[in-house]
C-alpha positions in Angstrom: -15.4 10.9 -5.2 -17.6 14.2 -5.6 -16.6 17.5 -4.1 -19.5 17.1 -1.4 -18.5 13.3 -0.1 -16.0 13.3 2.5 -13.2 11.3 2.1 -12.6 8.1 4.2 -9.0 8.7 4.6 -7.6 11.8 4.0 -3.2 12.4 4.4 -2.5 16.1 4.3 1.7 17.2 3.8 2.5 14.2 5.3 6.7 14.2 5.8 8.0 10.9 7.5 12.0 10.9 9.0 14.4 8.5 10.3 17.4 9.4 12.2 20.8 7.9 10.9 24.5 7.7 12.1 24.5 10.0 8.9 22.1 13.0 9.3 18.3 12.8 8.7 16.4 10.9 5.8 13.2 12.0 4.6 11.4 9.2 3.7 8.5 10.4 2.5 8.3 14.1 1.9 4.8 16.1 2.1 2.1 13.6 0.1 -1.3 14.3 0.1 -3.9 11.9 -1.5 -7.3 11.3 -0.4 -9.3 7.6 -0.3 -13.1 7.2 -0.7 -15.2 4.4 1.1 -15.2 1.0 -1.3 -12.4 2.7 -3.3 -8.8 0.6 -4.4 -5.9 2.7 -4.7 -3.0 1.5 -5.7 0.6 2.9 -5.0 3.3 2.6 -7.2 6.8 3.1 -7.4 10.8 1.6 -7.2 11.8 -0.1 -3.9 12.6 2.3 -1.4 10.3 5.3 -3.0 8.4 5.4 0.3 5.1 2.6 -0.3 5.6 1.0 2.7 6.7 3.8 5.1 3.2 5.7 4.0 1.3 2.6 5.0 2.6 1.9 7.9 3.0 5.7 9.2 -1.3 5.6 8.5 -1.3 2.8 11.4 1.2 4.5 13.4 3.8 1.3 12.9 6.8 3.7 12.0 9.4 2.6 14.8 10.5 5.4 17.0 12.7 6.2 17.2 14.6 6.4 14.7 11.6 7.1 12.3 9.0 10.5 13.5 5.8 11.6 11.8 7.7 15.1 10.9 4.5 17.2 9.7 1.1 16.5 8.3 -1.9 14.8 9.0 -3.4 11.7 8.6 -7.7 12.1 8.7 -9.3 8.8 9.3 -12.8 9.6 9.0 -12.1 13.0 10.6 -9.9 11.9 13.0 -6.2 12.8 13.2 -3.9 9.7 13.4 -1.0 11.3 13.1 -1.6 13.2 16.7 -3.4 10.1 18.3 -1.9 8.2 21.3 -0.7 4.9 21.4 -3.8 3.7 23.8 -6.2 5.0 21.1 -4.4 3.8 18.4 -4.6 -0.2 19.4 -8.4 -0.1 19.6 -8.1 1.7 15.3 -5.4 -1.4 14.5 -7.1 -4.5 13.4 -10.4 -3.3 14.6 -11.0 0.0 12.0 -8.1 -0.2 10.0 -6.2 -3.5 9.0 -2.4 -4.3 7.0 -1.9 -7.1 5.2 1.8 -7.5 5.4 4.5 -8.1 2.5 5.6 -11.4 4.5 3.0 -13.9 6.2 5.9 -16.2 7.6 6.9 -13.4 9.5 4.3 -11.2 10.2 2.4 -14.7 11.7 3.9 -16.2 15.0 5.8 -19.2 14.6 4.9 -20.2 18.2 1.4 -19.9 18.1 -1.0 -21.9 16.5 -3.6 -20.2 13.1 -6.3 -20.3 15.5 -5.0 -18.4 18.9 -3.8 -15.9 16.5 -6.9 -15.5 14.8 -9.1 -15.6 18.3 -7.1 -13.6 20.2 -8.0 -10.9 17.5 -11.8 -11.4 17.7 -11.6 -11.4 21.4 -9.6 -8.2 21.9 -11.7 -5.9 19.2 -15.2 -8.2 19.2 -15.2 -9.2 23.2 -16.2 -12.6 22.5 -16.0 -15.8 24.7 -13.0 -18.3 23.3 -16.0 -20.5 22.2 -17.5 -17.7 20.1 -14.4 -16.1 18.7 -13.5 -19.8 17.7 -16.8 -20.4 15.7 -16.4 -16.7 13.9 -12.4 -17.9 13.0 -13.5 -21.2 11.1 -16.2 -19.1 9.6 -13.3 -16.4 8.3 -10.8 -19.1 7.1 -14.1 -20.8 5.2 -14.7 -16.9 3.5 -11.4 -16.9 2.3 -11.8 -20.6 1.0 -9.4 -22.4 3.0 -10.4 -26.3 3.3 -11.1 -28.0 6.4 -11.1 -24.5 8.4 -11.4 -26.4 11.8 -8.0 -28.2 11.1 -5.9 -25.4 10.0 -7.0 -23.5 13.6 -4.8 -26.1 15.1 -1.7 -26.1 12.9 1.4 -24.2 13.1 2.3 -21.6 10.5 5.1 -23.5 9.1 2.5 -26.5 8.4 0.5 -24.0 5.8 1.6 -23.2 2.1 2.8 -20.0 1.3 -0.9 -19.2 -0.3 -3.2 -20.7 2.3 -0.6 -18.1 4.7 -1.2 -15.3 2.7 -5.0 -16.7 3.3 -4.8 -16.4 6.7 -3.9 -13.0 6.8 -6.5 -11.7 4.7 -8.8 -13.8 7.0 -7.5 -11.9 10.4 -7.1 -8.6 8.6 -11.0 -8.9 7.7 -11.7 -10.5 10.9 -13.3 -7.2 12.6 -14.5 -5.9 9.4 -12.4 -2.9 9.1 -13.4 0.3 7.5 -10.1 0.2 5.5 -7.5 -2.4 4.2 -4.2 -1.6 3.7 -2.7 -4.3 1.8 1.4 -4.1 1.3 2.9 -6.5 -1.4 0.1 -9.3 -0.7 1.0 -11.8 -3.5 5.3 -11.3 -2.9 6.8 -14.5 -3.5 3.5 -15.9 -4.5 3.2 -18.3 -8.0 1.3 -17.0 -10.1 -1.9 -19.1 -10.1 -1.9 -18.0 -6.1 -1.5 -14.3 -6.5 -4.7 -14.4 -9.1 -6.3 -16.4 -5.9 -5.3 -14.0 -3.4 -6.2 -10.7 -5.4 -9.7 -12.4 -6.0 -10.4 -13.1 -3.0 -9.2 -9.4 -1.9 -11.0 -7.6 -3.9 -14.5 -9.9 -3.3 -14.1 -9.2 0.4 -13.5 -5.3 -0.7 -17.1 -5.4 -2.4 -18.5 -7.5 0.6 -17.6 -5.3 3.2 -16.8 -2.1 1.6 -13.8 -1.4 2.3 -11.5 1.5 1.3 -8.4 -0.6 -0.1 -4.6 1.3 -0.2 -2.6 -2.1 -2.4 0.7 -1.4 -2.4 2.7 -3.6 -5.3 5.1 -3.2 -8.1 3.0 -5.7 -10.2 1.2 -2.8 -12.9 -0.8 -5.9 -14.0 -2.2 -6.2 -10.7 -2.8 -2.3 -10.3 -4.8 -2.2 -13.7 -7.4 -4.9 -12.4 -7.8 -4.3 -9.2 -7.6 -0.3 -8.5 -9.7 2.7 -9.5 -6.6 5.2 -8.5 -3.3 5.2 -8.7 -0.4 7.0 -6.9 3.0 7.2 -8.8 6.1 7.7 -6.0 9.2 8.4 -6.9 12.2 9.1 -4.2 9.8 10.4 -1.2 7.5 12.0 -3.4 3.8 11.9 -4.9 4.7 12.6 -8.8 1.4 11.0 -10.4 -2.4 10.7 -8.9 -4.9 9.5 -12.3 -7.8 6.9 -12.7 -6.4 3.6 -13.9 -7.6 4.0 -17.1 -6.4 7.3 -17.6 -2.8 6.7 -16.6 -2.3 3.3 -18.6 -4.0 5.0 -21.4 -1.6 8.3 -21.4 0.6 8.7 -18.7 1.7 12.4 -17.9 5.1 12.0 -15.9 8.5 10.7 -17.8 8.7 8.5 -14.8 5.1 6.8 -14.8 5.8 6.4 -18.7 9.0 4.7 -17.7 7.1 2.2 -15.5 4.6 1.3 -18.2 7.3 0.9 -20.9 9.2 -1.3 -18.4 6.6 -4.2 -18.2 7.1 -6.8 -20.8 4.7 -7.6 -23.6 4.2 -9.9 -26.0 5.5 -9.1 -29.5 5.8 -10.9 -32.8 9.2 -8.8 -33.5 12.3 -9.9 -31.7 13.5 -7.8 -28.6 17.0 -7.8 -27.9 16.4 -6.1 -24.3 13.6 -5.2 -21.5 13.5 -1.0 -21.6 15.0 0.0 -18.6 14.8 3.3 -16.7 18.3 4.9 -17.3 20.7 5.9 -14.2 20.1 5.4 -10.4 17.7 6.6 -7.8 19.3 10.1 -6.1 20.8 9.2 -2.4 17.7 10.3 -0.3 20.2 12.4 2.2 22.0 14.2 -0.8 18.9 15.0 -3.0 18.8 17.4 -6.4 18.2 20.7 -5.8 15.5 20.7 -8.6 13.4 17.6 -9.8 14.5 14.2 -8.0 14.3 12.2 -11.5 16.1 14.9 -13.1 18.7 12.9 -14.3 17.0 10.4 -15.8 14.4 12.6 -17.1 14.6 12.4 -21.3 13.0 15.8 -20.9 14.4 17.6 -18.2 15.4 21.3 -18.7 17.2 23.5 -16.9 14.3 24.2 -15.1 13.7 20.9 -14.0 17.5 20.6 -12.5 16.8 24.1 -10.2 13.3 24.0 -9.1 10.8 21.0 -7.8 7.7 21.3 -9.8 4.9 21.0 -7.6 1.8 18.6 -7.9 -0.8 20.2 -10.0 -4.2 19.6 -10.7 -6.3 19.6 -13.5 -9.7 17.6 -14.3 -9.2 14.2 -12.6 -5.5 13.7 -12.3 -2.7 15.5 -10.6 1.2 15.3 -11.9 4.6 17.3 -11.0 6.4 17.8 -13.9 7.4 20.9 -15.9 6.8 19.1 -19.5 4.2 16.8 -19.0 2.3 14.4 -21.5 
């Protein structure tokens, strides 16, 4: 994205709390990243680093309470999310911006049949007639390849496979073609025939429509093929922002290295064990002082342990770490 072009989505400091029985936790602490129209980027990071909070605090989906928006902004085409009301927000969800959620089972109604769900989409962002809104549904569930498309609109969730689900969703996500796709953990619990399927038929409908994508996943395979950016969280925290390339090719933070050296790969030599990130994630209410993967940093200095290194900048990647590369 050049200097000039403004961005699609644009989150600015953004710091996300819930309130516990045990003080205030910070799930995500002042990120900023920026996504360009037709662009993938893909964020990374251990379970409970703050993926899914950030995607769902862009839609405005964080429940409230406990959770609050704590400072920031979140610029969708200019306009502030983070201070919109709930009225406003509605006509943005599925219409403008779309989620794919980690789940299908449960994010689809069990009581409701593939094609209310799908209609009642179409005729709440589109204003179509029930016969109209019905035609436009088939005609989704056929762009996502799902056989006999007239049938499925009359079966139950439970009725579908995990994939042609998963399907579905993509299908009422894309439904009012949105300006931007958020898609969290779309092939979980997926084989992996269907999660090839599923990404496919993701990122074709990216291209289609272009869309700015945010894919949330821990699969790095999946990152490499499908993403031109990548963010690196760790604990709350943005601690990596590179071109794909560029961070699988050299990776600049201890912890992004860790990720990379944790997938497996095929080797001739025998390998007794997986490399494995040493130690635990810090408790998110009783954080370091300095940086938060300190401690499991095989570089760390006493510098690192008193003082957060901030995200810098430099050519086309950004990282927080004292001894980089």
């Amino acid at each position: 994205m050049s200097e000039t072009t403004k961005p699609l989505l644009s989150v600015r400091e953004l710091a996300i709390e819930f309130k516990t029985e045990t003080g205030v936790a910070r799930a995500v602490d002042h990120i900023s990243f920026d996504l360009a129209e037709g662009e993938t980027v893909g964020i990374v990071g251990e379970s409970g680093c703050g993926k899914s909070v950030t995607a769902l605090s862009i839609l405005r989906l964080i429940p409230s309470p406990p959770g609050r928006i704590a400072h920031g902004q979140i610029l969708f085409e200019g306009n502030d999310l983070a201070s919109n009301s709930e009225r406003e927000m509605r006509k943005i969800r599925g219409n403008q911006i779309s989620m794919i959620f980690q789940e299908p089972m449960t994010a689809l109604n069990p009581v409701y049949t593939i094609g209310s769900q799908l209609t009642d989409v179409l005729r709440l962002h589109k204003k179509l007639k029930q016969k109209e809104a019905r035609e436009e549904a088939v005609h989704m569930l056929e762009t996502v390849d799902i056989e006999s498309p007239e049938k499925r609109l009359d079966e139950y969730p439970h009725q579908l496979s995990g994939g042609m689900r998963q399907r579905v969703m993509i299908a009422m996500a894309l439904s009012c073609n949105p300006r931007l796709l958020i898609a969290d953990e779309p092939t979980t619990a997926l084989d992996v025939t269907v999660q090839a399927q599923v990404m496919e038929e993701i990122n074709k409908l990216q291209k289609q429509f272009q869309m700015g994508v945010i894919l949330i996943t821990h699969d790095l395979g999946v990152i490499a093929e499908s993403c031109q950016k990548v963010i690196v969280m760790y604990c709350g925290k943005i601690v990596e922002i590179a071109p794909t390339n560029e961070l699988f090719r050299n990776p600049q933070h201890p912890y992004t290295k860790g990720l990379l050296h944790s997938i497996p790969r095929i080797r001739k030599e025998k390998i007794d064990r997986l490399p494995t990130i040493p130690g635990t994630v810090p408790d998110i209410q009783n954080l370091p002082k300095g940086c938060r993967f300190a401690d499991r940093c095989p570089k760390a200095s006493d510098q690192c342990h008193e003082q957060y290194p901030e995200l810098t900048h430099q050519d086309t990647r950004s990282v927080a770490c004292y001894h980089p590369g």
